[in-house]
Backbone as a printed PyTorch tensor [residue, N CA C, xyz], in Angstrom:
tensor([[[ 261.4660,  -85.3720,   94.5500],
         [ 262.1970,  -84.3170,   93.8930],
         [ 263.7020,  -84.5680,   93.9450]],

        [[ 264.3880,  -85.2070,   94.8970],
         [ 265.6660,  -85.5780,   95.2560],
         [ 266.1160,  -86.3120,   93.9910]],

        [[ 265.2070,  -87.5940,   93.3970],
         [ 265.9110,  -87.7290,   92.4580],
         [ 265.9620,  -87.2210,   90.9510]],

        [[ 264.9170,  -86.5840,   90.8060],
         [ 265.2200,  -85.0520,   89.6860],
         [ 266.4760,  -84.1000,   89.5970]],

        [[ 266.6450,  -84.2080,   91.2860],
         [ 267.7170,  -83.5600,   91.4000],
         [ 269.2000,  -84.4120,   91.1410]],

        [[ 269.1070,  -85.5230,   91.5690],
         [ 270.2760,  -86.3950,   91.5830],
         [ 270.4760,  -86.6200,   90.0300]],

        [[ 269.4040,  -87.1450,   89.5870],
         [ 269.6150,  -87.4770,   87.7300],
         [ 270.3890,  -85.7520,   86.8360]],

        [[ 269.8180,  -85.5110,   87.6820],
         [ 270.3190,  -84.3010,   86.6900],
         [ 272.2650,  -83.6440,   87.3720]],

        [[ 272.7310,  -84.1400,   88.1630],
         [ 273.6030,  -84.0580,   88.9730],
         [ 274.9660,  -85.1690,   88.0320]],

        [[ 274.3020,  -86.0630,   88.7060],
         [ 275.1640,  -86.9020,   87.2850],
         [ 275.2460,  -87.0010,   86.1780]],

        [[ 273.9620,  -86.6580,   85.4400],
         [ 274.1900,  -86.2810,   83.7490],
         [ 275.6570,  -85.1740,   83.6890]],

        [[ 275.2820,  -84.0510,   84.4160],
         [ 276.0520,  -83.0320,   84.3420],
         [ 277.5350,  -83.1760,   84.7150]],

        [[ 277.7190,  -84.4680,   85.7990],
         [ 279.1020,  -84.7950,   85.9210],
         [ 279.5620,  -85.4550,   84.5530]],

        [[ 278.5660,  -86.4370,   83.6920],
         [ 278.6550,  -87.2770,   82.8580],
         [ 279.0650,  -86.3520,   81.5680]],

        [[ 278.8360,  -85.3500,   81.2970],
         [ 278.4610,  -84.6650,   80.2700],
         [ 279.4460,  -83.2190,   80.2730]],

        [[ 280.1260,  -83.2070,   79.2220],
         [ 280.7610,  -81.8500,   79.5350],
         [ 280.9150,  -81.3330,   78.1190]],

        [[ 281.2420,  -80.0960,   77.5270],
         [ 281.8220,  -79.7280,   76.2480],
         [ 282.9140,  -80.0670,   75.6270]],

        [[ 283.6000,  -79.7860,   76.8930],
         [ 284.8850,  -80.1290,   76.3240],
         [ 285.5010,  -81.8870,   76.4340]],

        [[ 284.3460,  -82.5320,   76.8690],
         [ 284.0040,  -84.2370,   77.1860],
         [ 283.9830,  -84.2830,   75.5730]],

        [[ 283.0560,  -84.0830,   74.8020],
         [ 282.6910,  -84.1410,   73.6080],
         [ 283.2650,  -83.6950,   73.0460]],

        [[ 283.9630,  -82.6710,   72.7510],
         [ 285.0290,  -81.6530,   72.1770],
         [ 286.2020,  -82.7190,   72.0330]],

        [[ 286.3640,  -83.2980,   73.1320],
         [ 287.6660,  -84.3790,   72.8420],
         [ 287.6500,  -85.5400,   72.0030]],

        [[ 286.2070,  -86.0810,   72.2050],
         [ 285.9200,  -87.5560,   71.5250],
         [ 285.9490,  -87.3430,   70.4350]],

        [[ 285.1050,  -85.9100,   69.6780],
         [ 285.2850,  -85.2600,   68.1910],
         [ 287.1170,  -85.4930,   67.9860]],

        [[ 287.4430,  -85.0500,   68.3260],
         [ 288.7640,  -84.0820,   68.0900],
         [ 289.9130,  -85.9540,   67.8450]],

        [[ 289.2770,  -86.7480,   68.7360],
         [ 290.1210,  -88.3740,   68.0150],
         [ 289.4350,  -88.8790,   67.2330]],

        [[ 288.1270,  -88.7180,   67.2050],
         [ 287.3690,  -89.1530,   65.9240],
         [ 287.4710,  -88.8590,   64.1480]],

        [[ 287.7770,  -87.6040,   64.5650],
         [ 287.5940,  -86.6010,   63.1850],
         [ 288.3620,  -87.1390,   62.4300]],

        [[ 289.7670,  -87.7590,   61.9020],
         [ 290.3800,  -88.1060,   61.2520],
         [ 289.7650,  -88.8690,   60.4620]],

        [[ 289.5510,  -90.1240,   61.2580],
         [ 289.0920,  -91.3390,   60.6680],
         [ 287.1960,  -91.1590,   59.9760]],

        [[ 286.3420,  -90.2390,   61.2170],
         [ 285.4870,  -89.8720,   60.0120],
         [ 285.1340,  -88.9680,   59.0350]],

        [[ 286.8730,  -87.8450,   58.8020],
         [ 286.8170,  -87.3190,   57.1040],
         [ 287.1780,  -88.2800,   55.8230]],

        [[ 287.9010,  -89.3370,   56.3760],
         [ 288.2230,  -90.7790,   55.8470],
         [ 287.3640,  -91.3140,   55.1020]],

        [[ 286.3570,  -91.8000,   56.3810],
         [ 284.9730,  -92.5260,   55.7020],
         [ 284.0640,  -91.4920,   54.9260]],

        [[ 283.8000,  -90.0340,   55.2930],
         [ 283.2730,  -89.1430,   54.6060],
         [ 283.7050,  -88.9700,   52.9500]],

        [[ 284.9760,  -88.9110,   52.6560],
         [ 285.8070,  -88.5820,   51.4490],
         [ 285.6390,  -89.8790,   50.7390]],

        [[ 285.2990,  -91.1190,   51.3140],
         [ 285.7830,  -92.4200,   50.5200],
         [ 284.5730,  -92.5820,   49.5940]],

        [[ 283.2200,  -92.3670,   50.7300],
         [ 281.8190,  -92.3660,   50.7370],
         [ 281.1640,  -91.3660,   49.6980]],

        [[ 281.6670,  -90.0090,   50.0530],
         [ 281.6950,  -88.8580,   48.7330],
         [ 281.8990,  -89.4930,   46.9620]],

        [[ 283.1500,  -89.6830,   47.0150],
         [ 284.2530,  -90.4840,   45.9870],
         [ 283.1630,  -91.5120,   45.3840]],

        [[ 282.5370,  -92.3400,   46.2110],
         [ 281.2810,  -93.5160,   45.4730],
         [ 280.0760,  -92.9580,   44.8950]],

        [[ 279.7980,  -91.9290,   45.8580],
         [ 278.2590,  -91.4570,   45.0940],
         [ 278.6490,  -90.9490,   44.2370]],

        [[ 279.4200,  -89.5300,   44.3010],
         [ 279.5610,  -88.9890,   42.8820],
         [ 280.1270,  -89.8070,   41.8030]],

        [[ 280.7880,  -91.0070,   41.9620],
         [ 280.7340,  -91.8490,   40.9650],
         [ 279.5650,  -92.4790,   40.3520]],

        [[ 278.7860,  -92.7490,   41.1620],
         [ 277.2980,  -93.2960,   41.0430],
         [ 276.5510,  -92.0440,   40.3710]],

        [[ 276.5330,  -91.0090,   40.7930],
         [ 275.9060,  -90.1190,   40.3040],
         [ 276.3940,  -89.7550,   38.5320]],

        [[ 277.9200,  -90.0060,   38.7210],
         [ 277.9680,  -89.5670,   36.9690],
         [ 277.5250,  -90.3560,   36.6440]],

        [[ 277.0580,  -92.3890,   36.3750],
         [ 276.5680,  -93.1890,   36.1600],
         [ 275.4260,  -92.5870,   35.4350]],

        [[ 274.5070,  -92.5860,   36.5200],
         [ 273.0760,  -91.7680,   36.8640],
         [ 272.6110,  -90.8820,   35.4360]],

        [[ 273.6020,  -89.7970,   35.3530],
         [ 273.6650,  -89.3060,   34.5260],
         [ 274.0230,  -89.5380,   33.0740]],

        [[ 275.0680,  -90.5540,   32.8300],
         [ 275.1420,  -91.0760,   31.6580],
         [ 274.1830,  -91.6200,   31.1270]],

        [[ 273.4540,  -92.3590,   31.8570],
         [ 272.4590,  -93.3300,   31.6450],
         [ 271.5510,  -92.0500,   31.3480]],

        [[ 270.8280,  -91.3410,   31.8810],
         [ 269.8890,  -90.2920,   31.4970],
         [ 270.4330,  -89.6860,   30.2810]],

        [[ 271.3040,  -89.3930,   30.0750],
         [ 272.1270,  -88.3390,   28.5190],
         [ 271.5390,  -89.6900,   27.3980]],

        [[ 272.1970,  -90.4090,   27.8320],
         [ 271.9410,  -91.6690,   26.3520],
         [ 270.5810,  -91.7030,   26.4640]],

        [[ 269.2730,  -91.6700,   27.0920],
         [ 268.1910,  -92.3670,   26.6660],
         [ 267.5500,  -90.4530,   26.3200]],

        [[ 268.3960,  -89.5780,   26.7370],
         [ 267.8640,  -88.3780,   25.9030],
         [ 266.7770,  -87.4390,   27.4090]],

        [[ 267.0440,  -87.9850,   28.6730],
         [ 265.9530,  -87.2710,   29.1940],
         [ 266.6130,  -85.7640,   29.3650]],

        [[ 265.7920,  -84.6580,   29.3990],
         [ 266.1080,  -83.3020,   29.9080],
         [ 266.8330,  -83.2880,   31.2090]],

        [[ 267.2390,  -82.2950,   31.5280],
         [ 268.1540,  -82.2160,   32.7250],
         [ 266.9610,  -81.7110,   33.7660]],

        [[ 266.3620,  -81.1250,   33.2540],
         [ 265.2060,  -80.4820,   34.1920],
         [ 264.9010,  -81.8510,   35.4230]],

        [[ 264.6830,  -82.6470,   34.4400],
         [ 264.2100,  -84.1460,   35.2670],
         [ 265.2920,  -84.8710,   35.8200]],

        [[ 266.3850,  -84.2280,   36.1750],
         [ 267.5880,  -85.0850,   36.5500],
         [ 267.0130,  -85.4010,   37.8960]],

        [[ 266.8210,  -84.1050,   39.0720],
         [ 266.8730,  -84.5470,   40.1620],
         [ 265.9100,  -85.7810,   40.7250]],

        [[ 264.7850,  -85.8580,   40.2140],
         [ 264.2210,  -87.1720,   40.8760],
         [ 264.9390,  -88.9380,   40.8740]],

        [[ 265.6080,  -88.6540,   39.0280],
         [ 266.5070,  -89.7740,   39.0430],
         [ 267.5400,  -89.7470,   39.9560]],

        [[ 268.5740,  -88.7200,   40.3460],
         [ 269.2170,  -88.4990,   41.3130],
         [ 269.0500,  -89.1230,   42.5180]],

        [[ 267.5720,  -88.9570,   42.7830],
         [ 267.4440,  -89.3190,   44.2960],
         [ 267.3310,  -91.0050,   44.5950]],

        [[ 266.3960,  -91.2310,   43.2770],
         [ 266.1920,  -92.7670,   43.2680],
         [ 267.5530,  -93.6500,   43.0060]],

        [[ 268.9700,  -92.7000,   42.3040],
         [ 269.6200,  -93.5310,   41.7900],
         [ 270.6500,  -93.6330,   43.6910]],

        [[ 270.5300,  -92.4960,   44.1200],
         [ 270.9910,  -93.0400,   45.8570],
         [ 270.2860,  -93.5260,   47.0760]],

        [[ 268.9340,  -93.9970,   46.7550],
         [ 268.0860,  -94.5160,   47.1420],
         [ 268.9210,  -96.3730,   46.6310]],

        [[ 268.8700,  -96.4110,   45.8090],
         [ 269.5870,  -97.7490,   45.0150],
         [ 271.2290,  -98.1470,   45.8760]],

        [[ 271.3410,  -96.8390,   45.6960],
         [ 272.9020,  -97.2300,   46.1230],
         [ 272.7960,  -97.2920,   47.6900]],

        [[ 272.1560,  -96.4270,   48.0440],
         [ 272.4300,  -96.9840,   49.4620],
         [ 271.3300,  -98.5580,   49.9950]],

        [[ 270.6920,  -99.0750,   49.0670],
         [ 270.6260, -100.3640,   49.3050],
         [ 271.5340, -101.3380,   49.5770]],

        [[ 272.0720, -100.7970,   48.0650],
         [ 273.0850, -101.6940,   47.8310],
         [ 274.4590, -101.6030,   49.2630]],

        [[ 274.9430, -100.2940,   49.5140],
         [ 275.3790, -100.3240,   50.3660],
         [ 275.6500, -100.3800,   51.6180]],

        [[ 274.5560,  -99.9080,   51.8720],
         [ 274.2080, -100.1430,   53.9520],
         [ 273.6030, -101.2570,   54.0530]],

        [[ 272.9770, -101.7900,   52.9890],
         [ 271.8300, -103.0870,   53.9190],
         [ 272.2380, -103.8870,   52.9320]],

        [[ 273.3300, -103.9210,   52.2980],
         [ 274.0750, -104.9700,   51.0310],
         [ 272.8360, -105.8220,   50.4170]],

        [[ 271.6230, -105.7720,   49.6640],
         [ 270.9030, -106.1760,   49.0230],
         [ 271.0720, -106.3070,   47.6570]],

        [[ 270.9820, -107.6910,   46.9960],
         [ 271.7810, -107.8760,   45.5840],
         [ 270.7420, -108.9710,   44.9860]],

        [[ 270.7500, -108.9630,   43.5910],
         [ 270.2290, -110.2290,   43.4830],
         [ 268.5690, -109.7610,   43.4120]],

        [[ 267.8540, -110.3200,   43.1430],
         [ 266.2910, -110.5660,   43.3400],
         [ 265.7100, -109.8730,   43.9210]],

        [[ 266.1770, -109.9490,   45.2700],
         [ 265.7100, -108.8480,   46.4560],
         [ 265.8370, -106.9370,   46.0430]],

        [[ 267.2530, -107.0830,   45.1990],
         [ 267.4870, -105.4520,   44.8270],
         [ 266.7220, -105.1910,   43.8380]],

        [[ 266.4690, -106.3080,   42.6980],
         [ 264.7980, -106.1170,   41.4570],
         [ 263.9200, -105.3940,   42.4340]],

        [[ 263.1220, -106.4840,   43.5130],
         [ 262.1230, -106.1060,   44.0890],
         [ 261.8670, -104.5860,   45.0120]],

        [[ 263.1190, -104.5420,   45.2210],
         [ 262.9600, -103.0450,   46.3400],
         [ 263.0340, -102.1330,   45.0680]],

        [[ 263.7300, -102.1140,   44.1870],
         [ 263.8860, -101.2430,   42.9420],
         [ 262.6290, -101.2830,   42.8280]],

        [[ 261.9010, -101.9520,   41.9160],
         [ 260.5450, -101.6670,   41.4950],
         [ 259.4350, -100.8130,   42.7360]],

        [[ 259.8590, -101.5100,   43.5510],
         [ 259.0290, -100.5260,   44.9560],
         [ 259.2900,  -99.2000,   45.1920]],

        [[ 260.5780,  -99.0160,   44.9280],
         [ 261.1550,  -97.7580,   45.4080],
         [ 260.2850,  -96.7140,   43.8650]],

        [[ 260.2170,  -97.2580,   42.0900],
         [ 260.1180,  -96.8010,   41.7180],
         [ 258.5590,  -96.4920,   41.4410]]])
């Protein structure tokens, strides 16, 4: 039981609110940064999305599934940088 007690002794030294409260508070700058830059791409991607749907005539009703697949795409492309052949193949999978 001693060390139930001990683990939980040091978490609690380890761990505080205002521990976390601080790391937020130097963080936050830099990730409304990456948040706003990241925003700024999809909704660019997304009007894409949408152009492409207006020209081939689909209803809006049916937007959202393209929506999802068209950031399904993008975040291929962007988190796991897949281009080329490989982005055909996951495309067709994904669709």
């Amino acid at each position: 039981m001693s060390d139930v007690i001990r683990r939980i002794e040091r978490w609690e030294k380890k761990y505080s609110p205002a521990q976390a409260k601080a790391t937020l508070d130097l963080l936050q700058e830099s990730m409304r940064q990456r948040y706003e830059a990241i925003t700024i791409e999809m909704v660019a991607m997304e009007a894409k999305v949408r152009q492409v749907l207006n020209a081939q005539g689909v209803h809006t009703t049916n937007y959202v599934p393209y929506l999802s697949y068209g950031r399904q795409l993008w975040k291929l492309v962007r988190q796991k940088q897949i281009t080329g052949e490989s982005f055909d193949i996951a495309s067709e999978v994904l669709s």
